[in-house]
Structures are given as structure tokens and as C-alpha cells.
N, C-alpha and C positions, 0 to 999 in steps of 0.2 A: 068309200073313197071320195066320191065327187060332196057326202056329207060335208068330212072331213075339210075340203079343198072351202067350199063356200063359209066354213067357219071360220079357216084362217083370212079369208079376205073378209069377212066381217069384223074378227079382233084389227086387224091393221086398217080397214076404216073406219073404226072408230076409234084407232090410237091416232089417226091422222087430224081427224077431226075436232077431237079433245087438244090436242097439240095448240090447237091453230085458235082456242077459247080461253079464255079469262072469266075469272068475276071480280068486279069490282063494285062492291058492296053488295045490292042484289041485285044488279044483271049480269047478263052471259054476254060477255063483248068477243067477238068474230073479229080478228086482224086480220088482213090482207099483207101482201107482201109490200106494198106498195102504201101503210097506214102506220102510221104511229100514234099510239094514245097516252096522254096525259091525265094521268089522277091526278085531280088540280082542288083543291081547300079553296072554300069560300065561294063558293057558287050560289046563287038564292034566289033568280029568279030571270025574269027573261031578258030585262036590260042587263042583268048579268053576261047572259050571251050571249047576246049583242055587240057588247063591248069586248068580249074575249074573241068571237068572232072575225069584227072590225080591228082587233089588233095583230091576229095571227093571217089573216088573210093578206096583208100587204108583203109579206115573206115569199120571196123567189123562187120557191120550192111547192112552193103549195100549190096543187092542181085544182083552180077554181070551179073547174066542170062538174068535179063533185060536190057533194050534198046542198050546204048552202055558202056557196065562195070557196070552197074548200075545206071547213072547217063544220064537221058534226058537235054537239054538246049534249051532253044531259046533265040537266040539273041539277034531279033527282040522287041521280049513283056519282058526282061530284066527278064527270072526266069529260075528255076533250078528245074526238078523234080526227088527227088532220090527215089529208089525204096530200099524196106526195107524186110529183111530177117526175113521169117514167124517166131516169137517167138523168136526174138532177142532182147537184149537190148539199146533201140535207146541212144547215149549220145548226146545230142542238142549243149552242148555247143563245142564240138568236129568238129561237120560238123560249127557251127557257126568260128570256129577258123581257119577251111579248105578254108574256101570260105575269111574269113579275109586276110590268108595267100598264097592266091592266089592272091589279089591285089584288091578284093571287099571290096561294102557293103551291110546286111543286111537290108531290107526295113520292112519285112512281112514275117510269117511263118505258114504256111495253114497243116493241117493234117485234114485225116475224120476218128477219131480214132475208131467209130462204122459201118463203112461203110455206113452211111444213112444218114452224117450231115456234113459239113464242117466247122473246129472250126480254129480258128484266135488263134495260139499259143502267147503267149507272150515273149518278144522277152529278156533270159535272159541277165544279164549284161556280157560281155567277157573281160577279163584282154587282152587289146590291150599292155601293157607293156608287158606283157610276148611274144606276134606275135613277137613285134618288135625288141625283145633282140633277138628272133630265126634266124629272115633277118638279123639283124646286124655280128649273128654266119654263115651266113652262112647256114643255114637251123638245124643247132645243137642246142638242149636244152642246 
């Protein structure tokens, strides 16, 4: 009986566990409830993230306390984890527009919006005419 009992809280911690993991490409990326990760094309190298960094960090949402400014990257597995201010309101198509006009692209958008599940965001559509009139300004609307 008490077997039994310790088995089933071993399957359900590690469907919990599994739940709340991704791969994207070959690492195991861990969400939080409070993270949202971007598969993001064209990553190469450290001014890479630098500059994705420095673009996604100036967004209102983003809790700077973490990792660096708020925004984790790896180069390597091509994604972007930002970390999200408790009780804030995330605007997707903003950091989509961030990482556009840094010189990406969007592949995949992972959030685990209840802490227990990781859900596959759908990726809205972004007015690229509007990045592209900004580059063209100069960085000016």
C-alpha cells in the first residue's frame, strides 16, 4: 500500500515536472510562471545578445531583477527567456516588435501561464511595415 502511494506521487511528479520543460533544439528549458521564452532565428553570437537584450529590456513588463536586465539568451539553442513583472501587463506584440527590430525572427512562443503546463502561444501577426519605416527613420516613429 504505502508502495503503491509513493509511486503514484512519483508518476505525478514527474508529469509535473515534464509539464513545466521544453527543448528547444538541444536544451531543456524550465518556464516559470512568470517567463515567457522566445525561439528567436539569427542569433550568433554575443553582440547578438546584447543587442536583443538592450532591445527587449526597455519593455514595461519586463522584471529587470532578473537574470541580466531581465532578459536571459542562448545563443547556442537560438531562444530568448524574459522574465515578467508579477501582475503586469504583458503586450506580446511589443516584445514581438523588439526582437523584430533588433534584427530577428520569431520562430515559437512558450509561456506556462498557470505554473503547471507549458502552452505554445500563437504567434500574432506584426506590422513588419511599421519596424521597417522605424530602421528606415533611424530608430524614430
Amino acid at each position: 500500500m504505502l508502495k503503491e502511494k509513493i509511486f503514484v506521487l512519483l508518476i505525478y511528479l514527474i508529469s509535473v515536472i515534464s509539464s513545466q520543460t521544453i527543448e528547444i533544439e538541444k536544451a531543456k528549458v524550465s518556464i516559470k510562471q512568470d517567463e515567457i521564452v522566445f525561439k528567436v532565428k539569427g542569433l550568433v553570437c554575443s553582440f547578438c545578445a546584447q543587442g536583443l537584450q538592450k532591445s527587449l529590456s526597455k519593455l514595461a513588463f519586463i522584471d529587470k531583477k532578473m537574470y541580466q536586465k531581465g532578459i536571459y539568451v542562448d545563443i547556442e539553442n537560438q531562444y530568448t527567456l524574459v522574465a515578467i513583472k508579477q501582475g503586469s501587463n504583458v503586450v506580446l506584440d511589443d516584445a514581438i516588435s523588439a526582437i523584430i527590430d533588433a534584427g530577428y525572427e520569431v520562430d515559437d512562443i512558450y509561456h506556462n501561464p498557470n505554473g503547471s503546463k507549458i502552452e505554445l502561444f500563437p504567434i500574432p501577426p506584426v506590422d513588419k511595415t511599421k519596424s521597417q519605416k522605424k530602421q528606415k527613420n533611424g530608430g524614430k516613429k
